[in-house]
Structure formats: C-alpha cells, structure tokens
C-alpha positions as CSV (number, residue, x, y, z in Angstrom):
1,X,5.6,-2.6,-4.4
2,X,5.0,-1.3,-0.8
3,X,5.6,-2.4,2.4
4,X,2.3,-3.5,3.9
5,X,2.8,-1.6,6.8
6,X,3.1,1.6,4.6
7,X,0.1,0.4,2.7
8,X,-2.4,0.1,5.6
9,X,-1.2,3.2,7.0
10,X,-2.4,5.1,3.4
11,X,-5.0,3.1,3.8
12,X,-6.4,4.2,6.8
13,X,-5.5,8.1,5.8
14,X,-7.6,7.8,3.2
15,X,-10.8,5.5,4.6
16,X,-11.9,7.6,7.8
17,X,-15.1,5.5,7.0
18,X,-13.5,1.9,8.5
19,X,-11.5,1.3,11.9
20,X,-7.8,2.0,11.3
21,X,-6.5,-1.6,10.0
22,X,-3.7,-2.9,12.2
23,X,-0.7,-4.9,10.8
24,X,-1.8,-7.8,13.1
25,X,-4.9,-7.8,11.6
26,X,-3.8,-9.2,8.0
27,X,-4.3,-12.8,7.0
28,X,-0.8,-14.2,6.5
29,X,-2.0,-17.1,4.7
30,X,-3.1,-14.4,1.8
31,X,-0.2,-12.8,0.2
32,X,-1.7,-10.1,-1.4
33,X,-2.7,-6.7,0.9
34,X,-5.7,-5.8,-1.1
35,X,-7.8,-9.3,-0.3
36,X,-5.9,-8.7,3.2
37,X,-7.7,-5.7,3.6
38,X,-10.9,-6.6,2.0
39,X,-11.0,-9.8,4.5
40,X,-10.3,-7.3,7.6
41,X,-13.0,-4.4,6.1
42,X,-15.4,-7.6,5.5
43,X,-15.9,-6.5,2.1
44,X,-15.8,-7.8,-1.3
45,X,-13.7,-4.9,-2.6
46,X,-12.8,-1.8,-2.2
47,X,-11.7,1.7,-4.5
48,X,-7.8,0.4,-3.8
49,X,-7.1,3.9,-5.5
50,X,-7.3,6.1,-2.6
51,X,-4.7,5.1,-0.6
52,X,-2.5,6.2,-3.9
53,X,-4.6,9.3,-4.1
54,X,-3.6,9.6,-0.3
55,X,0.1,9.2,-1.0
56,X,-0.2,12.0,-4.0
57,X,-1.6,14.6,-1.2
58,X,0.7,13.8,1.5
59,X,3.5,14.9,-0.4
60,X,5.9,12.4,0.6
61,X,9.9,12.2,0.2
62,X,11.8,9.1,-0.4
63,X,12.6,9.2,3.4
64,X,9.4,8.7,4.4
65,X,9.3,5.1,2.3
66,X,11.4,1.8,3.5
67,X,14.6,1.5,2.0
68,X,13.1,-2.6,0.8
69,X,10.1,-0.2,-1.0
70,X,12.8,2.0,-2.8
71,X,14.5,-0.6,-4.1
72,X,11.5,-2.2,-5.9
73,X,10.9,1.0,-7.1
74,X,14.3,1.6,-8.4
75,X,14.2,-1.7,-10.3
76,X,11.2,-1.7,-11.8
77,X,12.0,1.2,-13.5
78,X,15.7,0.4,-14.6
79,X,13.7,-2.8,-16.2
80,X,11.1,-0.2,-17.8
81,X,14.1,2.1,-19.1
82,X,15.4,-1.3,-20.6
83,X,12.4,-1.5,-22.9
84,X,13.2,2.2,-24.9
C-alpha cells in the first residue's frame, strides 16, 4: 500500500538496532518490501509491525504520504464501503 521509499524510511525510525536500509539496497527481483528488507537485515523475519507503530507516533498528515500511496488508500476503502 506504501511507497517503498516511505516504508524503509518507518522502517529505519523504528529499528535503531540495524543500519538505516537504503532504497538501493532492495532486491528488485523480489516484489515484496518485507523479504526485501529481511534479505538486506539478513534475517529470516522481522516484527513488520513497528514501522506501523512508527507511523501511529509520528503523527503524520496526508502531505507527508505520496500522492501514488493516497490513492491506494482511497480505493481500498471505496471497495470496503462497497461491501456495507
């Protein structure tokens, strides 16, 4: 749903126990950012819930997210409002 440059940067907010990931740094031949990550971290998994916990502190306002991440937003939940 995010841009994986907003991802990595929660990411690294919220994991002062890693080096700060760089976009770079991703595997583009894996699509999604959390096995990204783990390759990069070199670990099997991580708790992919603190970056969102992150993101709840921080406070943030739709200008601070890409317009591309607003619009997946926006539609997911006109197709959730479809289901009531």
């Amino acid at each position: 749903m995010f841009d994986k440059e907003e991802y990595i940067e929660w990411f690294n907010f919220a994991f002062d126990e890693f080096e700060d990931i760089k976009f770079e740094q991703l595997d583009t031949n894996t699509n999604q950012i959390i096995k990204q990550i783990n390759k990069v971290i070199g670990k099997p998994r991580y708790n992919h819930y603190r970056p969102a916990h992150k993101l709840t502190q921080l406070g943030l306002s739709t200008e601070e997210f890409s317009a591309d991440t607003l619009c997946r937003f926006e539609k997911m939940f006109k197709e959730i409002n479809t289901l009531f």
